[in-house]
C-alpha positions as CSV (number, residue, x, y, z in Angstrom):
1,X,141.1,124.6,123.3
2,X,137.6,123.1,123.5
3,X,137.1,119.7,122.9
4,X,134.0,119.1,120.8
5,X,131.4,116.8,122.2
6,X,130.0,113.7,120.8
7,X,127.5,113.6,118.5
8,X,124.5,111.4,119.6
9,X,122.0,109.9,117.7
10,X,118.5,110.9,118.1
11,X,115.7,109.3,116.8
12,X,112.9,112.4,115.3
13,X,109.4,111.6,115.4
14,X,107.8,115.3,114.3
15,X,105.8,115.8,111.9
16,X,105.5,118.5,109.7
17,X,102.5,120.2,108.4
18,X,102.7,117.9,105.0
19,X,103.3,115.0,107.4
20,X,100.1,115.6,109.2
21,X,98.3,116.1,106.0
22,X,99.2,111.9,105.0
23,X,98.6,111.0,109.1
24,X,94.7,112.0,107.7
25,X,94.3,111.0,104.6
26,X,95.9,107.0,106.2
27,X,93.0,107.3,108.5
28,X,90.6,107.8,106.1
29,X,92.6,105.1,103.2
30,X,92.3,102.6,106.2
31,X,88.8,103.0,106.2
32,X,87.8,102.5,102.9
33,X,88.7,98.8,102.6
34,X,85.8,97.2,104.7
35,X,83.3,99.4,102.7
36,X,84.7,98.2,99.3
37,X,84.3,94.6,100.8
38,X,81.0,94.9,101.6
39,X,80.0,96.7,97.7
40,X,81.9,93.7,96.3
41,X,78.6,91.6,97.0
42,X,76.5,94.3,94.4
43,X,79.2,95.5,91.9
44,X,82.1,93.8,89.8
45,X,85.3,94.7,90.6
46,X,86.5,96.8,87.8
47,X,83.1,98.4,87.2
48,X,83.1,99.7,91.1
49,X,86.5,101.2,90.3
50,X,86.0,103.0,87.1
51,X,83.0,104.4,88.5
52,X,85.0,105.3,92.2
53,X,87.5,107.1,89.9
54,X,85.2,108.8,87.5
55,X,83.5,110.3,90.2
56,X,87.2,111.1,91.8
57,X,88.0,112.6,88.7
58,X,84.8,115.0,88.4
59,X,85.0,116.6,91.6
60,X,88.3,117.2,91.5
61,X,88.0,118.7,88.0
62,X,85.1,120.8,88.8
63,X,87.7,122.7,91.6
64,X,90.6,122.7,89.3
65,X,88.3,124.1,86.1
66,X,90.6,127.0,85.6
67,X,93.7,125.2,86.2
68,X,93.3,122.1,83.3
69,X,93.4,124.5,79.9
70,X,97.4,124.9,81.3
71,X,97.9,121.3,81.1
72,X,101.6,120.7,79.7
73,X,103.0,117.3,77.9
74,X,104.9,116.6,81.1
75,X,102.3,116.8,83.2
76,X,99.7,114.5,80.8
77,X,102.5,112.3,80.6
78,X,102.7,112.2,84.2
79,X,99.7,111.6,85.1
80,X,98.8,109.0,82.5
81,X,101.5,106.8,84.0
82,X,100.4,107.5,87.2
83,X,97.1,106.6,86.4
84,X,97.8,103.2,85.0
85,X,99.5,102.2,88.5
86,X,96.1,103.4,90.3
87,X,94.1,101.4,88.0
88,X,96.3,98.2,88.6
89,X,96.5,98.6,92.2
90,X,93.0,99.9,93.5
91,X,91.4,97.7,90.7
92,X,93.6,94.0,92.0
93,X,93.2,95.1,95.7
94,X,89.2,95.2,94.5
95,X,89.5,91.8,92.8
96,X,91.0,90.5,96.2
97,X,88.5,91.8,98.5
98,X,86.0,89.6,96.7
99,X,86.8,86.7,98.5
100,X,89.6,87.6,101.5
101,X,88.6,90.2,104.2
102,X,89.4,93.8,104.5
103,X,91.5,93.1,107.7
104,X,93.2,90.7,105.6
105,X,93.5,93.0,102.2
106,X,95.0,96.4,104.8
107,X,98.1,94.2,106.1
108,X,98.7,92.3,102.9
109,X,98.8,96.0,100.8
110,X,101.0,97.2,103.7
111,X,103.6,95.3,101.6
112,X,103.9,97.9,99.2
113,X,106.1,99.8,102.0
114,X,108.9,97.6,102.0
115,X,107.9,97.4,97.9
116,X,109.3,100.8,97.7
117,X,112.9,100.7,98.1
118,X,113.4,97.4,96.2
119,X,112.0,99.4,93.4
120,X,113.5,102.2,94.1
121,X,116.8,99.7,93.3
122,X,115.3,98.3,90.2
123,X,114.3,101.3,88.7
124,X,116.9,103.8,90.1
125,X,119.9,102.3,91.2
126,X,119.6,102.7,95.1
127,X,120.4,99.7,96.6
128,X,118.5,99.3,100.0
129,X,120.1,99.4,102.8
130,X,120.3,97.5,106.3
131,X,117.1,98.1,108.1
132,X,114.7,98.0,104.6
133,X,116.7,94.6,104.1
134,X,115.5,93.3,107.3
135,X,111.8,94.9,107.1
136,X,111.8,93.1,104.1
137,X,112.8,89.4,105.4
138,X,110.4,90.6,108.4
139,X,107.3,91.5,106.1
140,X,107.9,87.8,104.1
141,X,107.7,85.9,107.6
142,X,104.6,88.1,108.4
143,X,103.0,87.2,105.2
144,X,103.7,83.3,105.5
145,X,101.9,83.7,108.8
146,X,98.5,86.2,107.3
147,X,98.5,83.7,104.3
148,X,98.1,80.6,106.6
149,X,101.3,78.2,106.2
150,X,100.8,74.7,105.6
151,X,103.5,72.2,105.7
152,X,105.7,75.0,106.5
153,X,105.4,76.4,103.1
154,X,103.6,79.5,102.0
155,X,99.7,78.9,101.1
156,X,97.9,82.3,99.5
157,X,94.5,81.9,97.8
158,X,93.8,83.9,94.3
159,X,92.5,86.4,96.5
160,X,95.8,87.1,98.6
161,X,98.0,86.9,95.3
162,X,96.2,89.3,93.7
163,X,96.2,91.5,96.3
164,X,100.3,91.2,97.1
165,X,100.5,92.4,93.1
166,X,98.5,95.6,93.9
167,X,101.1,96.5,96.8
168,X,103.8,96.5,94.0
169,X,101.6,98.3,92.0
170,X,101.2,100.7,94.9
171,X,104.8,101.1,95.3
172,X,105.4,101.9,92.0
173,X,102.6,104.6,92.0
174,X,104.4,106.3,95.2
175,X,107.7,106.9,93.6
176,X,106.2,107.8,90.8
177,X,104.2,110.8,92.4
178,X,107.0,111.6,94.2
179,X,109.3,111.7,91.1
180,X,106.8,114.3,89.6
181,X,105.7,116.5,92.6
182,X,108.2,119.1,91.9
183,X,107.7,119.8,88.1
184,X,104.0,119.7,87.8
185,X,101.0,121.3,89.1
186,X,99.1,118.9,91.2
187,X,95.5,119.8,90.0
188,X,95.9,119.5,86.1
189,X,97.9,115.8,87.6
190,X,95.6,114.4,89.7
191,X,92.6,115.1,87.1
192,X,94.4,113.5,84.5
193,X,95.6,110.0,86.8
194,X,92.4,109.9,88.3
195,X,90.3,110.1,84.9
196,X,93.2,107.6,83.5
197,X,92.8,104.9,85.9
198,X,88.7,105.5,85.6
199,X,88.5,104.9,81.6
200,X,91.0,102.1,82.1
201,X,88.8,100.2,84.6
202,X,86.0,100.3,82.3
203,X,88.2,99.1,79.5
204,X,89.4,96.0,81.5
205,X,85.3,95.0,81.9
206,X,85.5,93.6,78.1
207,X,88.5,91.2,78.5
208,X,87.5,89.9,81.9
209,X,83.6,89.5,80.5
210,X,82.9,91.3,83.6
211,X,78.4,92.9,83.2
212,X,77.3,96.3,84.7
213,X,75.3,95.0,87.9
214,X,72.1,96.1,88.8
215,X,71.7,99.8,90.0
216,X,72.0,99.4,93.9
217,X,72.0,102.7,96.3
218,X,75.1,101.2,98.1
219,X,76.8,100.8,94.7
220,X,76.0,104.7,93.9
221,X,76.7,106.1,97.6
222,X,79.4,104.0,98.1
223,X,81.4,104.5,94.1
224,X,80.7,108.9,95.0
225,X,81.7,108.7,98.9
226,X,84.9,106.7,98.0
227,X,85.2,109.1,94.9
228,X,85.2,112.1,97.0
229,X,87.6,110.7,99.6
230,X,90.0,109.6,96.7
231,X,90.2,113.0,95.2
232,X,91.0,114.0,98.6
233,X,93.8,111.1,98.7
234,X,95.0,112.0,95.8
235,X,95.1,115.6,95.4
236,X,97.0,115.6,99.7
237,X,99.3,112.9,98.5
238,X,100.6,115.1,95.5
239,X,100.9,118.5,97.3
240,X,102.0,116.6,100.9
241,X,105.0,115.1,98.7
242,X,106.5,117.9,97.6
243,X,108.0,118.3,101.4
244,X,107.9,114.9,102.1
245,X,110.1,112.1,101.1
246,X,109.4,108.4,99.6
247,X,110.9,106.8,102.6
248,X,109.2,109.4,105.2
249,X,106.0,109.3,103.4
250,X,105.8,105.5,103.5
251,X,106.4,105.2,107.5
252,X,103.4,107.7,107.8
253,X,101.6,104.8,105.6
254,X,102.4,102.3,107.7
255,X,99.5,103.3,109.7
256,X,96.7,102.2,107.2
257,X,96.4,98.5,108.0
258,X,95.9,99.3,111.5
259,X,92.7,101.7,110.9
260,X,91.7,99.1,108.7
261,X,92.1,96.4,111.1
262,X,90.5,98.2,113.5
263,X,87.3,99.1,111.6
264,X,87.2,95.5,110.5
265,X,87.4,94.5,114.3
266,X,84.1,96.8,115.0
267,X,82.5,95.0,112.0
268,X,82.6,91.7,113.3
269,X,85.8,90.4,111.3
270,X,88.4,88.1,113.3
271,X,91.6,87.2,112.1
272,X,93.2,83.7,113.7
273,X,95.7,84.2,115.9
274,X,98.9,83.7,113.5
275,X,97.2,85.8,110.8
276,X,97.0,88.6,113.8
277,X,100.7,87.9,114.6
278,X,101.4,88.0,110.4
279,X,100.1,91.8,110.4
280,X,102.0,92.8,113.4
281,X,104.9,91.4,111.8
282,X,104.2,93.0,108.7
283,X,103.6,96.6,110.1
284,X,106.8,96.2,112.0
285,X,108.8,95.5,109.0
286,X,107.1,98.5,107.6
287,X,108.9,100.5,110.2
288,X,111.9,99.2,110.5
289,X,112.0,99.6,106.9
290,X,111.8,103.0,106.7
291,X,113.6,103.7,110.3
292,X,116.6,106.6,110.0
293,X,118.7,107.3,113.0
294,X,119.5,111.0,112.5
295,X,122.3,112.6,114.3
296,X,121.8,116.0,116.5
297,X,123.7,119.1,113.9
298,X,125.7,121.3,115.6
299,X,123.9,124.3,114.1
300,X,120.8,125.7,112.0
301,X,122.6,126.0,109.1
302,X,123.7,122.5,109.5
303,X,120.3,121.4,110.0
304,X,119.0,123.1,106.9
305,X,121.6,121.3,104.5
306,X,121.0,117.9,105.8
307,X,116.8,118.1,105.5
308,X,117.8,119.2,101.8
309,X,120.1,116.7,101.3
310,X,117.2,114.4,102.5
311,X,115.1,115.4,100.3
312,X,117.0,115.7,97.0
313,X,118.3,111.4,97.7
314,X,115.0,110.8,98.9
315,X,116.1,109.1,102.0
């Protein structure tokens, strides 16, 4: 009678098609932040963003046309939701990069990673486990150290708080899409959070007093390059997270502070050396947060049932 062999645990680092499809759009996300610094300097915050996501909006309802007459209640409800968490996270990321820079912004918004399961336990029930526990500690530590500690205590400027809000409004906006991915179509979606968090920007200009600036060409290039490139975002993120889990999608994420802190580097931007050893901290946490040992199945079959079992717990 054969004895059956141990299982061992193995680690998997392949990437699906969807996978490959976030590894992109991160690059490009990464990228953004130091060109949204430097429009801060002609633009308002919340003007820059309802104009970044009107334009978002347009282009992506110009290719979905024949798709938006089918719009349902679930999906408007969807998207209007949605939408709100956009606004309140690209629009407070915007506020911050007014005075903090973009290396700085990427590593603090990396937060949201480590965001996501203690939402996921608010809102749903899931308590985190060991390793998001101890990405989290890890990411607070890092944070003390980006922020500057003084007196051993943690020190943020306006700037840096407003900023850590947008990661939970980030976080938020992940589950969220991944919540709906299944049940609606992603054009009709994306149109309606995209033109959501647009009007809502614009809305937000009375209360803070904030005027229309002067027209600028690196206001108008920069508000339809950054439009384009988040109808891209936004439109990959909703189809890529159909086949891709919260916790999986998240670890592909993690990547985004260090495009960003690389294109900051090539602008000139340097970080002292505990707010360098802060972000490394930080996107460490982010992966041990999200780090699953998977064990080898003994067959296809097995295989199959565990990568749907994934996927329906979201783990």
């Amino acid at each position: 009678m054969n004895k059956s062999r141990p299982q061992r645990p193995t680690f998997s680092f392949r990437l699906s098609k969807a996978e490959w499809v976030l590894v992109f759009i991160t690059m490009l996300w990464g990228g953004t932040f130091l060109l949204v610094h430097n429009v801060m300097a002609v633009s308002g915050p919340m003007f820059f963003v309802g104009l970044r996501f009107a334009a978002a909006a347009l282009f992506v309802g110009m290719v979905s046309a024949r798709a938006l007459p089918g719009l349902t209640l679930v999906e408007f409800k969807a998207g209007l939701s949605i939408g709100v968490l956009i606004m309140l996270g690209y629009g407070l990321q915007t506020m911050g990069l007014q005075t903090i820079s973009s290396s700085q912004s990427a590593f603090i918004t990396a937060l949201y990673v480590p965001f996501v399961p203690l939402l996921q336990w608010l809102v749903l029930g899931r308590r985190p486990g060991l390793m998001p526990s101890l990405g989290i500690g890890l990411a607070f530590v890092g944070l003390v150290l980006l922020a500057g500690p003084q007196a051993g205590s943690l020190h943020m400027s306006e700037g840096e708080v407003v900023t850590l809000v947008s990661a939970v409004a980030i976080a938020g906006e992940i589950i969220l899409i991944s919540r709906f991915a299944g049940r609606v179509d992603v054009r009709r979606v994306t149109v309606v959070q995209l033109a959501t968090a647009s009007a809502l920007a614009f809305m937000v200009m009375l209360p803070t007093q904030e005027s229309v600036p002067d027209f600028s060409w690196l206001l108008l290039s920069s508000a339809i390059g950054l439009g384009l490139m988040s109808a891209i975002i936004q439109v990959a993120m909703n189809w890529a997270q159909k086949s891709v889990s919260p916790t999986r999608a998240t670890l592909i994420y993690a990547g985004e502070p260090v495009w960003a802190g690389l294109v900051g580097r090539l602008a000139g931007e340097r970080l002292p050396g505990l707010a360098l050893l802060g972000g490394l901290l930080i996107v460490i946490a982010v992966v041990i947060s999200e780090l699953r040992v998977r064990r080898r199945p003994e067959s296809a079959g097995t295989e199959l049932a565990q990568n749907e079992r994934q996927l329906k717990t979201g783990l």
